[in-house]
LUMKOL-226032 format. One record per residue (C-alpha): chain; x, y, z. Coordinates in nm, 2 decimals, always signed. Layout:
BEGIN
<pt "A",<X,Y,Z>> ...
This chain:
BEGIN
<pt "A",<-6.59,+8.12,+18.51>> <pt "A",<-6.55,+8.09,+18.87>> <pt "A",<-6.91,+8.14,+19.08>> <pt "A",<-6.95,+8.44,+19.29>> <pt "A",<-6.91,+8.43,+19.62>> <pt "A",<-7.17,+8.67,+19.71>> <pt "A",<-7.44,+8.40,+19.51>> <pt "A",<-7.31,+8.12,+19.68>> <pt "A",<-7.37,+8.26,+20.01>> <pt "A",<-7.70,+8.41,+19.91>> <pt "A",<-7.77,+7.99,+19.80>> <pt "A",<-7.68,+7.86,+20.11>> <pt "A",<-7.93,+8.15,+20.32>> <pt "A",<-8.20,+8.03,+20.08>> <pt "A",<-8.11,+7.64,+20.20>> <pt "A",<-8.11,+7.77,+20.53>> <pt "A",<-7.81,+7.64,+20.62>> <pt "A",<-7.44,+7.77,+20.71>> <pt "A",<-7.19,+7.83,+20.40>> <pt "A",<-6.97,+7.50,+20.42>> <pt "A",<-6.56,+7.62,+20.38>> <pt "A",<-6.31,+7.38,+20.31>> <pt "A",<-5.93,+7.46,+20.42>> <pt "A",<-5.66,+7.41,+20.24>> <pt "A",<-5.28,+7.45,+20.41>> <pt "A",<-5.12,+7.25,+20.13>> <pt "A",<-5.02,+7.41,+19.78>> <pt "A",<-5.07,+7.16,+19.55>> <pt "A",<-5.37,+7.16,+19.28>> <pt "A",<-5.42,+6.80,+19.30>> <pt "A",<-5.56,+6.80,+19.67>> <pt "A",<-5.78,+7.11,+19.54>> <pt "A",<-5.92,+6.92,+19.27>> <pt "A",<-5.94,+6.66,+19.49>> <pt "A",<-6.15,+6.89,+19.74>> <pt "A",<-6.35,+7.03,+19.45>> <pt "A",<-6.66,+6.80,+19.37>> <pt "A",<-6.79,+6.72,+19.69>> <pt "A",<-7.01,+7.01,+19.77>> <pt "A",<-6.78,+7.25,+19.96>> <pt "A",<-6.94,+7.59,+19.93>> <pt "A",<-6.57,+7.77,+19.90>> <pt "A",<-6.22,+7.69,+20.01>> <pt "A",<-5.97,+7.89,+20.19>> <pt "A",<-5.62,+7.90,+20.15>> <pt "A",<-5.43,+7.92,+20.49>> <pt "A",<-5.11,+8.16,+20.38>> <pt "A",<-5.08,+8.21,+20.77>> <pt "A",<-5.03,+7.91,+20.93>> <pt "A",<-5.07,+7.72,+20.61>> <pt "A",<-4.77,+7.61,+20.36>> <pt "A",<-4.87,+7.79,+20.07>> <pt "A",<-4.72,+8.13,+19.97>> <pt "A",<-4.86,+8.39,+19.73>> <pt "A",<-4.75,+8.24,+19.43>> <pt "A",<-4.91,+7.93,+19.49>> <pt "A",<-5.19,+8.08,+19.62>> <pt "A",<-5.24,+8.26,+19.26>> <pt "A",<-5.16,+7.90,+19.10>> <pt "A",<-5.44,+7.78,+19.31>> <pt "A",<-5.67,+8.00,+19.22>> <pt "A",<-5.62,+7.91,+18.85>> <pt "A",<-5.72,+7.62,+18.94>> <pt "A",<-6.01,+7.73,+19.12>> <pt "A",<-6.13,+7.92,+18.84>> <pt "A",<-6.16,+7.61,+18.62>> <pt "A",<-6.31,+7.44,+18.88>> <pt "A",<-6.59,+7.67,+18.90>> <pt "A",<-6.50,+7.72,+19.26>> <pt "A",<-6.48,+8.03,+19.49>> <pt "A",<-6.15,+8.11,+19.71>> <pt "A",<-6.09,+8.29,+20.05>> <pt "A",<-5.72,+8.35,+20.18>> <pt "A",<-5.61,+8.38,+20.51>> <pt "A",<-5.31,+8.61,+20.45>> <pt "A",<-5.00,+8.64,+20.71>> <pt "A",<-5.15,+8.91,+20.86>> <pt "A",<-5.32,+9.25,+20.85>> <pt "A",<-5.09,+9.36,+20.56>> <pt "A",<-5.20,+9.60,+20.32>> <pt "A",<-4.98,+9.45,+20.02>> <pt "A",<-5.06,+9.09,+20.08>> <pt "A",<-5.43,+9.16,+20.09>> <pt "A",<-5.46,+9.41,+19.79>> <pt "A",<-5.27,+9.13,+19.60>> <pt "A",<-5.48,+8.84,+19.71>> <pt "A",<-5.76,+9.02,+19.55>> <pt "A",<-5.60,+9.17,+19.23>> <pt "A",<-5.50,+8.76,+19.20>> <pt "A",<-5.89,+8.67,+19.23>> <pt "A",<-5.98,+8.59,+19.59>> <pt "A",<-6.30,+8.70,+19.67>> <pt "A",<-6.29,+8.65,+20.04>> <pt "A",<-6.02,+8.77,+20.33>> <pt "A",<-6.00,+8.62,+20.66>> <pt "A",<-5.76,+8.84,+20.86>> <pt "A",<-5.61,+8.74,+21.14>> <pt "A",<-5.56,+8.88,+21.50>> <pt "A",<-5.82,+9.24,+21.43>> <pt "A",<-5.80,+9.37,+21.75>> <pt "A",<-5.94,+9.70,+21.73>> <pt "A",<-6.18,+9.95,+21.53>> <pt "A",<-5.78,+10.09,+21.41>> <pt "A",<-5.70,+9.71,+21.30>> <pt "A",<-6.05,+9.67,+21.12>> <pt "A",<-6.03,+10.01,+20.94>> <pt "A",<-5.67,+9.93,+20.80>> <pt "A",<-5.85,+9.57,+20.71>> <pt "A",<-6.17,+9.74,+20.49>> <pt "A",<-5.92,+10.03,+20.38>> <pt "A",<-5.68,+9.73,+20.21>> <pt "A",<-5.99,+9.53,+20.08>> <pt "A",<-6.20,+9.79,+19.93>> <pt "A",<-6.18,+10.06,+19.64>> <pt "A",<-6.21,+10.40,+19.68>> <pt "A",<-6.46,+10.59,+19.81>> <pt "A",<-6.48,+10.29,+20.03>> <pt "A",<-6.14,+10.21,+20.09>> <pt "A",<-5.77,+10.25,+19.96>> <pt "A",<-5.71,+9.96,+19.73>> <pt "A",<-5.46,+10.04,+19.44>> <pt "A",<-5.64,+9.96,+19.11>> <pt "A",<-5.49,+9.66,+18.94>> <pt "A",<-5.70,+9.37,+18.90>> <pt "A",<-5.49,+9.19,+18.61>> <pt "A",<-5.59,+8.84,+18.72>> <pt "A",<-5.99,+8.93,+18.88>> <pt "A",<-6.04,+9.00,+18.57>> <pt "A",<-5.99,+8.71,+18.36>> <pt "A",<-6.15,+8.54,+18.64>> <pt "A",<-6.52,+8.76,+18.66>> <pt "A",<-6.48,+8.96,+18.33>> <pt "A",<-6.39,+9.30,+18.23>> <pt "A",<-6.65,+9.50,+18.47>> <pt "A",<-6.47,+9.33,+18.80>> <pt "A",<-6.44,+9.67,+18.96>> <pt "A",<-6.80,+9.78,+18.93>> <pt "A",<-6.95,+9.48,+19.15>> <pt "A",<-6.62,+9.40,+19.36>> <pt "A",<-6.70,+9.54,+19.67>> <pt "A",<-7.05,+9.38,+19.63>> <pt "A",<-6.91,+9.07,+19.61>> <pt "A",<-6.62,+9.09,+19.85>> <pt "A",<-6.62,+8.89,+20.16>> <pt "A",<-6.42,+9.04,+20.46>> <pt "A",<-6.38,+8.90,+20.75>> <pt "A",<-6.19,+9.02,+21.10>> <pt "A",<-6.04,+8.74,+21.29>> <pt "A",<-6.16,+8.76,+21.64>> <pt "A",<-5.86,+8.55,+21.85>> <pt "A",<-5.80,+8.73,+22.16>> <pt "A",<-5.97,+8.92,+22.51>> <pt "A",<-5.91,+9.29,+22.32>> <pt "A",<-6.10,+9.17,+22.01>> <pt "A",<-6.41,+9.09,+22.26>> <pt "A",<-6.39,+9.38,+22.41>> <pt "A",<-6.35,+9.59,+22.08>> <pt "A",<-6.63,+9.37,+21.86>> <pt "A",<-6.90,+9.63,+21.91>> <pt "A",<-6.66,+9.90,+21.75>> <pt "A",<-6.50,+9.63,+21.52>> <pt "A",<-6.78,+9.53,+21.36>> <pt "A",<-6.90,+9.84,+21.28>> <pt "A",<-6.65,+9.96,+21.07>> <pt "A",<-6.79,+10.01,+20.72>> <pt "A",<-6.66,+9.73,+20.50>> <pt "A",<-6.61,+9.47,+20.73>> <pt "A",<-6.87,+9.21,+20.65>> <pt "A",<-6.86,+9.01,+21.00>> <pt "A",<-6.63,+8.82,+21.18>> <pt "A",<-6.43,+8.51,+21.19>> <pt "A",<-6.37,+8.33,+21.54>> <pt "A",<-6.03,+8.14,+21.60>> <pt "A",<-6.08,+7.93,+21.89>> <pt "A",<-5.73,+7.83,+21.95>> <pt "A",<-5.57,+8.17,+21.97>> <pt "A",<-5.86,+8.32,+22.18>> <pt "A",<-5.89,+8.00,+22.41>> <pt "A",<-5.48,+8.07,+22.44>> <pt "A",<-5.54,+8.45,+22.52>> <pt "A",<-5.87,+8.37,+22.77>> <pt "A",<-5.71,+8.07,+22.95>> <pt "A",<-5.37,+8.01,+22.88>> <pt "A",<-5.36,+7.70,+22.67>> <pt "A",<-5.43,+7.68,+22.29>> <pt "A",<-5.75,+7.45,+22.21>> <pt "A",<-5.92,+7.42,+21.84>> <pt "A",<-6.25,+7.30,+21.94>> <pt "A",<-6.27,+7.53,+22.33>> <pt "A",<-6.46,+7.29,+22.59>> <pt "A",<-6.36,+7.59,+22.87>> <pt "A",<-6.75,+7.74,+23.00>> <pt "A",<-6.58,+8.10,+22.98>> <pt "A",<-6.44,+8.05,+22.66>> <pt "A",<-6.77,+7.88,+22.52>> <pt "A",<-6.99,+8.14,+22.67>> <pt "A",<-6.72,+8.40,+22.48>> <pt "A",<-6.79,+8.23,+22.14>> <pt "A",<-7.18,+8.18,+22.18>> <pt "A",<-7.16,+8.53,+22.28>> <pt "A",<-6.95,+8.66,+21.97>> <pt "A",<-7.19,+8.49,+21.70>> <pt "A",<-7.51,+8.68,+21.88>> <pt "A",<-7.36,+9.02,+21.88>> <pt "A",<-7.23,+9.01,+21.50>> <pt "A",<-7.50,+8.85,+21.35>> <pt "A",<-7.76,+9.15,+21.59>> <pt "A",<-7.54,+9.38,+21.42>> <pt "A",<-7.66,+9.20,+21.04>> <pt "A",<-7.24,+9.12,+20.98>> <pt "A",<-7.17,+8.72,+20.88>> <pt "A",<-7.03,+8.47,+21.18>> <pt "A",<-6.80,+8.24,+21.11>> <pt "A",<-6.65,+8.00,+21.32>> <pt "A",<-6.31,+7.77,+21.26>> <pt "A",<-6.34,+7.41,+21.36>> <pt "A",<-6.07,+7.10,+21.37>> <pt "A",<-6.38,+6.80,+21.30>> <pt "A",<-6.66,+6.69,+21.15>> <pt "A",<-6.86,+6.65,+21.45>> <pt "A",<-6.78,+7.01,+21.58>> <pt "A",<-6.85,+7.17,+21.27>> <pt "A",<-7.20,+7.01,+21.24>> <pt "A",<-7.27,+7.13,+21.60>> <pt "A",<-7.16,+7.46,+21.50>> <pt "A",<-7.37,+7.45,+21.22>> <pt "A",<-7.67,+7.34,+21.47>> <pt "A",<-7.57,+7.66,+21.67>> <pt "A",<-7.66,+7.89,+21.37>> <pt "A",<-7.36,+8.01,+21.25>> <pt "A",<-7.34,+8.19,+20.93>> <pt "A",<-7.02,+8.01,+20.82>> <pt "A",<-6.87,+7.69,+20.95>> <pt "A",<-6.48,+7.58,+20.83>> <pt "A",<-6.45,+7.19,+20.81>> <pt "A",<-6.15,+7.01,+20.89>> <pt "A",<-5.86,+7.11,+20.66>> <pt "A",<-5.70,+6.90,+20.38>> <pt "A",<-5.44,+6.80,+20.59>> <pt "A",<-5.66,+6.67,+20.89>> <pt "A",<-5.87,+6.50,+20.62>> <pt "A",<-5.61,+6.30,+20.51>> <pt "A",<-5.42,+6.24,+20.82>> <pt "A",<-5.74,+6.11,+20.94>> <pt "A",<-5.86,+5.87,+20.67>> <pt "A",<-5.52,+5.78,+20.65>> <pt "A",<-5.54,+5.65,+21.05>> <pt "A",<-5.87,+5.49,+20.92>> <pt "A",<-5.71,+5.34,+20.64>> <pt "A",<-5.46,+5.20,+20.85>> <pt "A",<-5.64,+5.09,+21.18>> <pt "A",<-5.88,+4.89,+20.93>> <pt "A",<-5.62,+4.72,+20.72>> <pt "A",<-5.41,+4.60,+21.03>> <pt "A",<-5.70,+4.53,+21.26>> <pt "A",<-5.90,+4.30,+20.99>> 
């Protein structure tokens, strides 16, 4: 049976150390399992910008059950369908993209969570097989929802965002906020303005007691993200892990 999400964040607090999330933009099981046994915390499934769609996203995380390993999805966007299926299919995680408002994040918790908390449809053919026949009881408990913050109205709205009931912190996108602060998309921001915004982010949520998470392209700017005390750090995703032992692989082979 797949771990918890909720325990393995409560392990890595006890460590003292960020949860470590893998990213995964491909759909095939192989370069999950491949993913699997080094240590990752939990992996998310990019159905945004990613190449996977919802029916590879539920073969993935039948793959992720056996693996013993917990899932997040990145879903298209603030969709109440796509979310309330992501979950029925076992994900225990949601990082939703461009939550601009105290409006967007209450549509967010209202897809995510059960009632009286929410307005999820009850239907959890596949979370159950995955964490037993009581899923419902503890799902919210164990739910991990996230509001992507990616643009100038987000900052202005996180105060309001992040108090919306059910919305367990935030998730920074550097590129699409760097693009909406300064006009040019960057996935690791060098900009002072756009720095001081993400600094700035990661102090207010985690005042307010929500979990801040931060995207980053490398190994290096994860670990200094990690340094910075963030809650959450992304690593690079499959498909920059490859590309870049690949170029390794390469550069070593032809430059012996």
């Amino acid at each position: 049976m797949t771990q918890r999400l909720s325990d393995v964040i409560a392990t890595a607090r006890a460590e003292g150390r960020p949860l470590l999330n893998g990213w995964m933009m491909t759909p095939e099981p192989a370069v999950l399992e491949a993913m699997a046994p080094h240590g990752w915390d939990c992996v998310t499934l990019d159905l945004q910008h990613g190449q996977i769609d919802q029916t590879q996203a539920r073969t993935l995380a039948r793959t992720a059950t056996g693996l013993g390993l917990p899932l997040l999805a990145r879903p298209a966007w603030n969709d109440v369908a796509m979310i309330s299926r992501l979950l029925d299919d076992g994900f225990e995680g949601i990082i939703c993209p461009m939550i601009n408002s105290a409006e967007d994040a209450r549509r967010l918790a209202a897809a995510a969570h059960y009632a009286p908390r929410g307005a999820r449809s009850y239907g959890p053919v596949r979370a159950r097989v995955a964490f037993g026949p009581d899923y419902f009881a503890g799902a919210s408990d164990n739910l991990l929802v996230l509001a992507m913050i990616e643009t100038k109205e987000a900052l202005a709205a996180l105060p309001e965002i992040i108090a919306v009931e059910g919305i367990s912190g935030v998730y920074v996108g550097p590129a699409d906020l760097s693009l909406s602060m300064i006009g040019h998309p960057t996935g690791e921001p060098s900009d002072p303005t756009v720095t001081a915004a993400v600094d700035q982010i990661r102090k207010t949520v985690q005042q307010a007691g929500g979990l801040a998470a931060v995207h980053n392209l490398s190994v290096d700017h994860t670990m200094k993200m990690a340094d910075k005390g963030w809650d959450m750090v992304t690593g690079p995703s499959d498909v920059g892990l490859i590309a870049a032992a690949s170029a390794e692989a390469v550069r070593r082979i032809k430059g012996r």
